[in-house]
KENU-809574 format. One record per residue (C-alpha): residue in three letters; x, y, z. Coordinates in steps of 0.2 Angstrom, whole numbers, padded with zeros to 4 digits, always signed. Each point is the difference from the previous one (the first is absolute). Layout:
! KENU-809574
ALAXYZ/...
END
This chain:
! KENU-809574
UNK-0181-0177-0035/UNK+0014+0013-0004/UNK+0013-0004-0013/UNK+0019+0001+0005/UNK-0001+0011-0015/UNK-0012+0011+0006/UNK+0008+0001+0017/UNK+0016+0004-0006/UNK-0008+0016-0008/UNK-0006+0004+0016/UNK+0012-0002+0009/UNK+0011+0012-0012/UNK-0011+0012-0003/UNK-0003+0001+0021/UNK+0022+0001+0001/UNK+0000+0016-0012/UNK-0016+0009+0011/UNK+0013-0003+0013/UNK+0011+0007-0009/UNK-0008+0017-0007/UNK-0005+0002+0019/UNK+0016-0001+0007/UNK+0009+0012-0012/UNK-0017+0010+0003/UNK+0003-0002+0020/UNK+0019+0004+0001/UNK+0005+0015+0003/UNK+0008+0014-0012/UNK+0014+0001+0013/UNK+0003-0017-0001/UNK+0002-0002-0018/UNK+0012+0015-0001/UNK+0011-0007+0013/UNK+0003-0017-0011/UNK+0007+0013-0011/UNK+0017+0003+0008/UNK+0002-0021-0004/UNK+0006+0005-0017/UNK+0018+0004-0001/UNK+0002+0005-0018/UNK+0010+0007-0013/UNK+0015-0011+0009/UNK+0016-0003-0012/UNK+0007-0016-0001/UNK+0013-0007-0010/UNK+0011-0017+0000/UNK+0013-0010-0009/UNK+0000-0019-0003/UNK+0005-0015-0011/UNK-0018+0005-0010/UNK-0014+0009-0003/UNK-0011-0010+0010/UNK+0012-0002+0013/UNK+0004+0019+0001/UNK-0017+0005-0001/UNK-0005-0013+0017/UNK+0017+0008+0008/UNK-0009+0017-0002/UNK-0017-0004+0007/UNK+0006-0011+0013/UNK+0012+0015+0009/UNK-0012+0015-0007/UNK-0014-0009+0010/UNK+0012+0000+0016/UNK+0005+0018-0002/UNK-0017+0006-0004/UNK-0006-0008+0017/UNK+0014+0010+0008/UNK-0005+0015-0007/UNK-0019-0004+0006/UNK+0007-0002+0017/UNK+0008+0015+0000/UNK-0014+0011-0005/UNK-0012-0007+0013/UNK+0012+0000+0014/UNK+0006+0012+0009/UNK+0019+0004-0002/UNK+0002+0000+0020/UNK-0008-0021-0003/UNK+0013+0000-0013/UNK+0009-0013+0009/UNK-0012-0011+0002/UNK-0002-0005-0018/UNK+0015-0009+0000/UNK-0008-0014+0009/UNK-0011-0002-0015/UNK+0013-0005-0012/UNK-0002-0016-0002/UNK-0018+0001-0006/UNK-0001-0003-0018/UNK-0008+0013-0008/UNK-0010-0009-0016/UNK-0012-0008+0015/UNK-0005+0015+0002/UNK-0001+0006-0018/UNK-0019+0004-0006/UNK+0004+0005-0018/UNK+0014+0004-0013/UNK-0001+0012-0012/UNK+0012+0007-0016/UNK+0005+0020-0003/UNK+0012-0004-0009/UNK+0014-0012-0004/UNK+0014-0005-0013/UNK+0013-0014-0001/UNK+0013-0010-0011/UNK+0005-0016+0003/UNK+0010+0001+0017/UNK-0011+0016+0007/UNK-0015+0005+0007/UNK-0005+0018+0005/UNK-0017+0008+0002/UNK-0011+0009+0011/UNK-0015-0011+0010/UNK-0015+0005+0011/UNK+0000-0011+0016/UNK-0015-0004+0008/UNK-0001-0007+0018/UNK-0013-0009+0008/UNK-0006+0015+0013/UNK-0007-0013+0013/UNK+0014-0012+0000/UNK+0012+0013+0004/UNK-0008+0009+0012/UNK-0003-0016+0009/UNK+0019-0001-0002/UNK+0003+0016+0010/UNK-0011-0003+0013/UNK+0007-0019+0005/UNK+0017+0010-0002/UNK-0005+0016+0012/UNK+0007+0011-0012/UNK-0012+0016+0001/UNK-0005+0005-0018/UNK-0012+0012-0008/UNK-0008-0003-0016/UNK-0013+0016-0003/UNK+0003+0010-0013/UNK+0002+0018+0005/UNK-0011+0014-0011/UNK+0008+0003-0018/UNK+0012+0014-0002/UNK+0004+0009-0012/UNK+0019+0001-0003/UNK+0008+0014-0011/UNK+0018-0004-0007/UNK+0011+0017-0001/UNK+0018+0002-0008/UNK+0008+0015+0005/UNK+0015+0001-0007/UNK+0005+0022-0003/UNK-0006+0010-0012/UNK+0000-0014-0016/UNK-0004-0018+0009/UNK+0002-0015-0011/UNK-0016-0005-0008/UNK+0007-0020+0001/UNK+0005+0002+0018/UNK-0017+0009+0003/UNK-0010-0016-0011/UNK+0014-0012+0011/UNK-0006+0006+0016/UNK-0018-0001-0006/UNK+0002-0018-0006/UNK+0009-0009+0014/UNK-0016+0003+0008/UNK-0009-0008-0013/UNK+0009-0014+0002/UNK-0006+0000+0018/UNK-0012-0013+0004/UNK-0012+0015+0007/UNK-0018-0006-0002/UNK+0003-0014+0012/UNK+0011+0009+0015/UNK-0005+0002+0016/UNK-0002+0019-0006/UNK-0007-0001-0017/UNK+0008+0013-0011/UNK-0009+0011-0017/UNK+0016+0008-0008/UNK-0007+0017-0007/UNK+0012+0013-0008/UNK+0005+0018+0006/UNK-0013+0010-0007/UNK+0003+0015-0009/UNK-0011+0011+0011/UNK+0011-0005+0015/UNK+0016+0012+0001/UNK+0016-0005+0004/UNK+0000+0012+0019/UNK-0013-0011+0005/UNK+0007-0019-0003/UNK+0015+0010+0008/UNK-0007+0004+0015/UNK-0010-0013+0003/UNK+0018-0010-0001/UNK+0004+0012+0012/UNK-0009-0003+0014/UNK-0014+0012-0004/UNK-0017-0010+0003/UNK-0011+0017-0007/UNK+0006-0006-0020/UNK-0012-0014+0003/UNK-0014+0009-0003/UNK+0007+0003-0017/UNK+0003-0017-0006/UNK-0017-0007+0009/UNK-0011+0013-0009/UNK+0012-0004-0016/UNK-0003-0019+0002/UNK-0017-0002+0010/UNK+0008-0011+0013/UNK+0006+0004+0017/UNK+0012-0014-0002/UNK+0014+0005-0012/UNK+0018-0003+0004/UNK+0015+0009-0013/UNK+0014-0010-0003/UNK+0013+0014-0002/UNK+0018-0009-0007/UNK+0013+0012-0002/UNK+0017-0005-0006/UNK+0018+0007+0007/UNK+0012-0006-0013/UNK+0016+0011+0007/UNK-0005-0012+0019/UNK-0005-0013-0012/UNK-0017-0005+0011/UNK-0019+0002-0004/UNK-0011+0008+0014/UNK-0015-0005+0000/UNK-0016+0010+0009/UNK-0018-0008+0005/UNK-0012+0013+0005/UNK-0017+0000+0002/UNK-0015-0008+0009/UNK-0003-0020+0001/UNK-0015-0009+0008/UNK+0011+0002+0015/UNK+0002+0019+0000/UNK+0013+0015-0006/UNK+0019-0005-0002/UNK+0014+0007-0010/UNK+0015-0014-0001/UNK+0018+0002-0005/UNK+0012-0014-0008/UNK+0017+0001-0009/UNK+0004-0015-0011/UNK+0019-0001-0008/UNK+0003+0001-0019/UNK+0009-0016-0008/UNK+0008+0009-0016/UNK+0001-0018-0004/UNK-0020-0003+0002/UNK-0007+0019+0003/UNK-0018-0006-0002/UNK+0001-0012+0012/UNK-0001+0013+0013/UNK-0019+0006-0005/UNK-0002-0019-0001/UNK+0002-0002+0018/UNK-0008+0017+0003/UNK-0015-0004-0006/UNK+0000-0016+0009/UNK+0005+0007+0017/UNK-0016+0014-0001/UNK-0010-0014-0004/UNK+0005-0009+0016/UNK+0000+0017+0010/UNK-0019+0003-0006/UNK-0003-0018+0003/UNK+0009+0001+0019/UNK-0012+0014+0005/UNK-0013-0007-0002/UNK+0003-0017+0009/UNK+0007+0011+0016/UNK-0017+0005+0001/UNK-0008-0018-0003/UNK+0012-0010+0006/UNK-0006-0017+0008/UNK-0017+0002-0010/UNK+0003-0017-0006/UNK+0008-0010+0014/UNK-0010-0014+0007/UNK+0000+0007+0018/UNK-0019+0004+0005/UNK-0007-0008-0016/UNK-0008-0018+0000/UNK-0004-0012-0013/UNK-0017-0007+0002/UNK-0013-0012-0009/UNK-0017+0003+0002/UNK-0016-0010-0004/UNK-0011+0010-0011/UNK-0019-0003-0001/UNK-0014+0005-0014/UNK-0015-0002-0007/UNK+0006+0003-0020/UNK+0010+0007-0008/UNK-0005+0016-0002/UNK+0001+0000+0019/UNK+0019-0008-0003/UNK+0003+0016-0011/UNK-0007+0012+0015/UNK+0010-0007+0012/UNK+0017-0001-0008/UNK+0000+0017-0008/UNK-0001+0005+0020/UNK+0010-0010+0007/UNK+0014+0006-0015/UNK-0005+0017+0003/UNK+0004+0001+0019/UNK+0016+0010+0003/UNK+0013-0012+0006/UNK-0007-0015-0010/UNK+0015-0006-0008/UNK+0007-0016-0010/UNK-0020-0003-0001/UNK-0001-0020-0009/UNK-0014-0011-0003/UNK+0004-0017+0006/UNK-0015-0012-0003/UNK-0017+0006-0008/UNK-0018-0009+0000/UNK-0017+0006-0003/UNK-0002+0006+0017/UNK+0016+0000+0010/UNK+0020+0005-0004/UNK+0015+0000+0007/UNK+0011+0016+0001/UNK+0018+0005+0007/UNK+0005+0018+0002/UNK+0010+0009+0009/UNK-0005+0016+0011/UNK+0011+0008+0014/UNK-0006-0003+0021/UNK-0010-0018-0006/UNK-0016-0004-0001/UNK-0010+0007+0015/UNK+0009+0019-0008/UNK-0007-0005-0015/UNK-0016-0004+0007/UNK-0002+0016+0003/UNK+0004+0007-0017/UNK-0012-0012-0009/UNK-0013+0005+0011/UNK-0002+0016-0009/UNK-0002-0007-0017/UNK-0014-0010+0008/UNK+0008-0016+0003/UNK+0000-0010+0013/UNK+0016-0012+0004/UNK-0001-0011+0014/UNK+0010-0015+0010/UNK-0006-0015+0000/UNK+0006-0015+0010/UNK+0015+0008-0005/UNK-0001+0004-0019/UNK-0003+0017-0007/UNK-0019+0001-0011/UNK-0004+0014-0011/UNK-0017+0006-0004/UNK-0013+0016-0004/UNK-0007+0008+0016/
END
């Protein structure tokens, strides 16, 4: 007779198999997606009777804007308007995790700068019941160079300023992830302007200086006498060569504020590019959730199957629902349904067939 003891064990040890295969069986792509979730380096700041009380005021509304700002990176502006309908969710349902950069307070105030995490699934479910189109696949890193040009003597705090307003930037986790690299010294001045310009041929400069085809120059230059800032992107994305021109206007009473909203703005413009060329990726139209029966003879045969079935392009949202020593239960979900992904299973040598109406999973 086995002990409760012993079967507890068991069972445990048979839950973190599970486990290392399904984190063995998802795909990289997968993973990396979850990555744009994270809204972080997001200020927030309140004022209240207390500490306590200033400090919940904060979370509560830093929560709902940081969802906001999720939104907004995932959708595209021409959906804009169709985020509105989702004001009334409250956002700490679908908060993952909370985490502290950095934060002060007295006793009335609270002001820090937290890392937002959102549950990935739960909100793409959220989109999809809503029909708003989203796309949540990173874009291939790219390297972004920050340049003041300001005359013959440029400032070295304005140069520094326009350097760290994009480090405040939440750049790992944008839609276009972004390396800040400096201007190096090998690259001269002719060619960051040209390239600014609208001459593609300075590329080759910048790609040979950087080994990347996808470097972008941030080129802010200040006109005090029309008190504005113009600021050039040009370069190559993961969507091709662009050169892109903005004026932002000075407030004497704030003048950083206008790199600020630069910096933000280019961010958003990298970020729009590359959902005009995926947009939809993620909307639930031709993608169907499915449960399906899946059938072993071990574990080890468990382990085969699921690192297939996770490594079959389309697979997504791939979750073990029930597990015994020969049979689970999975949900996933894969674009066309099941008889499309039939097919695709077929060549990783598994077979999945209807029966009386269910869907069962095996080896060929």
């Amino acid at each position: 007779m086995i002990s409760t003891k012993t079967a507890r064990s068991g069972a445990a040890a048979l839950w973190m198999a599970v486990g290392v295969a399904l984190a063995a069986a998802l795909p990289t792509g997968a993973l990396a997606a979850d990555e744009v979730f994270t809204v972080a380096n997001y200020p927030v700041e309140a004022r209240a009777d207390n500490a306590v009380a200033a400090k919940d005021k904060a979370l509560a509304d830093g929560q709902q804007a940081a969802f906001r700002s999720l939104l907004k990176r995932l959708v595209s502006v021409t959906a804009y308007a169709r985020i509105k309908r989702l004001d009334g969710i409250k956002a700490a349902n679908l908060v993952e995790g909370v985490s502290v950069r950095s934060e002060r307070n007295s006793s009335t105030d609270y002001i820090a700068s937290l890392d937002f995490s959102f549950q990935a699934k739960a909100v793409r479910d959220l989109l999809r019941r809503e029909g708003i189109p989203y796309t949540d696949e990173q874009a291939p890193a790219l390297i972004v160079i920050p340049v003041w040009r300001a005359g013959a003597s440029p400032s070295a705090s304005d140069e520094a300023a326009w350097t760290n307003v994009w480090k405040s930037l939440d750049l790992g986790h944008a839609l276009t992830p972004v390396k800040l690299q400096p201007l190096k010294k090998d690259i001269k001045a002719e060619s960051v302007n040209a390239l600014a310009g609208g001459d593609g041929s300075a590329m080759r400069a910048l790609v040979a200086a950087y080994g990347s085809e996808l470097v972008v120059v941030a080129v802010a230059e200040p006109d005090p006498a029309a008190k504005r800032l113009n600021v050039t992107l040009a370069g190559r994305d993961a969507v091709g060569a662009f050169t892109l021109k903005r004026t932002y206007r000075v407030d004497q009473a704030d003048p950083g504020y206008a790199k600020e909203l630069a910096a933000v703005v280019s961010l958003g413009v990298l970020e729009g590019r590359w959902k005009a060329i995926k947009s939809g990726a993620g909307t639930a139209a031709g993608s169907a959730d499915l449960q399906i029966a899946v059938e072993f003879r071990g574990m080890s045969e468990w382990q085969d199957i699921s690192r297939k079935l996770g490594s079959t392009p389309g697979v997504a949202e791939l979750d073990v629902a029930g597990l015994s020593a020969r049979g689970a239960r999975v949900t996933l979900r894969y674009p066309g349904g099941a008889e499309a992904l039939a097919d695709g299973l077929a060549q990783q040598g598994l077979i999945l067939r209807n029966v009386g109406g269910n869907w069962v999973l095996s080896l060929q």
